[in-house]
ZAZAVEX-616190 format. One line per field, with one value per residue (C-alpha): chain; x, y, z; residue number from 1. Coordinates in pm, 1 decimal, always signed. Layout:
BEGIN
cadena: A,... .
x: X,... .
y: Y,... .
z: Z,... .
num: NUM,... .
! end
This chain:
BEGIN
cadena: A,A,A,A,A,A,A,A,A,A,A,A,A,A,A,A,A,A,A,A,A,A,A,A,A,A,A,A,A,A,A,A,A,A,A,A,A,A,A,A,A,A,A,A,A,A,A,A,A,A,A,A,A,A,A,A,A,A,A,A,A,A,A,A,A,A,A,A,A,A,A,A .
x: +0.0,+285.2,+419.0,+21.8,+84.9,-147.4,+42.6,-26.2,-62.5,-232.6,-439.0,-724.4,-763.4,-1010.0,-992.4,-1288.6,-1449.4,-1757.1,-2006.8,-1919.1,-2230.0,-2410.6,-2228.1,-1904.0,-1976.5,-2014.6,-1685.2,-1465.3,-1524.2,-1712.3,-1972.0,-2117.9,-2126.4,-1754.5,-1574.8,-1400.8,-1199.0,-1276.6,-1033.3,-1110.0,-875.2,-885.3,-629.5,-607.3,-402.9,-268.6,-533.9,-771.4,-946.9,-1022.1,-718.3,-838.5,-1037.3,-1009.5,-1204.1,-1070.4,-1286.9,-1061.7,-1159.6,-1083.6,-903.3,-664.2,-514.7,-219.1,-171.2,+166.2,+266.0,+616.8,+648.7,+974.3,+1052.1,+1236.4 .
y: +0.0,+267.0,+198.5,+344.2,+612.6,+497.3,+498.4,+297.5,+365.1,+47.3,-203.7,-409.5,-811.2,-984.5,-1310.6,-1548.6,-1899.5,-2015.3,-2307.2,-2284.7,-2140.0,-2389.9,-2210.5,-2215.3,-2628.5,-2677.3,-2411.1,-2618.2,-2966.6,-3032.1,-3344.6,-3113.0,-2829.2,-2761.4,-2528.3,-2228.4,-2012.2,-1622.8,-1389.4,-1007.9,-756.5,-380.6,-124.3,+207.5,+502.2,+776.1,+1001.0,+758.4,+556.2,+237.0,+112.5,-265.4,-494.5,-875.3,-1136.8,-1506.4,-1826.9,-2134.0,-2513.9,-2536.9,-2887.5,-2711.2,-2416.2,-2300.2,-1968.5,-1885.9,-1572.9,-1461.3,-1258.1,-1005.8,-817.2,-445.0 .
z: +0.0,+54.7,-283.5,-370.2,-187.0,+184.9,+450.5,+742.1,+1119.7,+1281.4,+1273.7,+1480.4,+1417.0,+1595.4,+1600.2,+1763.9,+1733.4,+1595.1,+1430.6,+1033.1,+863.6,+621.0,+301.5,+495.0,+538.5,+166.4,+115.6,+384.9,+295.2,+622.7,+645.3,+983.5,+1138.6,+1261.3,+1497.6,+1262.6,+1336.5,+1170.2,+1155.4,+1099.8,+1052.1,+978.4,+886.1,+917.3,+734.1,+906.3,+800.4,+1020.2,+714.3,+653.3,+391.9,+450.7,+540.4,+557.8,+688.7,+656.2,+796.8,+899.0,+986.0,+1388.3,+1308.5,+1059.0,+1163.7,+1393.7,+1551.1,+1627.9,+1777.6,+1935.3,+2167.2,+2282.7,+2505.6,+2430.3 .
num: 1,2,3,4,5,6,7,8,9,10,11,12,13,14,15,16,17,18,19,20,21,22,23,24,25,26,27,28,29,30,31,32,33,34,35,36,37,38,39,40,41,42,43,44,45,46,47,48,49,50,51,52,53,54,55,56,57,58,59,60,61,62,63,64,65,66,67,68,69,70,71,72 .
! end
């Protein structure tokens, strides 16, 4: 996005767990309804609008978060 010209001052990502929908069943490959994890993020330029959003819906038996964390 700064190569566009938007730069960037933060974002927000929620991330929570839920029942897949019946349209995100048929998407995932799931025979029932299944644990998913949805991920929403939004970014934000430094003139305070909304550069991005995302929104990503993964199957609870398939996905890893990872996150490290240091100390400065």
């Amino acid at each position: 996005m700064e190569k566009k010209g938007i730069r960037l001052k933060e974002a927000e990502q929620i991330i929570e767990v839920r029942i897949a929908t019946g349209e995100e069943i048929r998407l995932l490959g799931l025979e029932v309804p299944w644990p998913t994890l949805v991920i929403r993020r939004l970014a934000y330029s430094v003139n305070h609008e909304v550069v991005e959003y995302v929104k990503g819906v993964y199957r609870g038996d398939r996905y890893r978060y990872s996150c490290k964390l240091t100390r400065y």
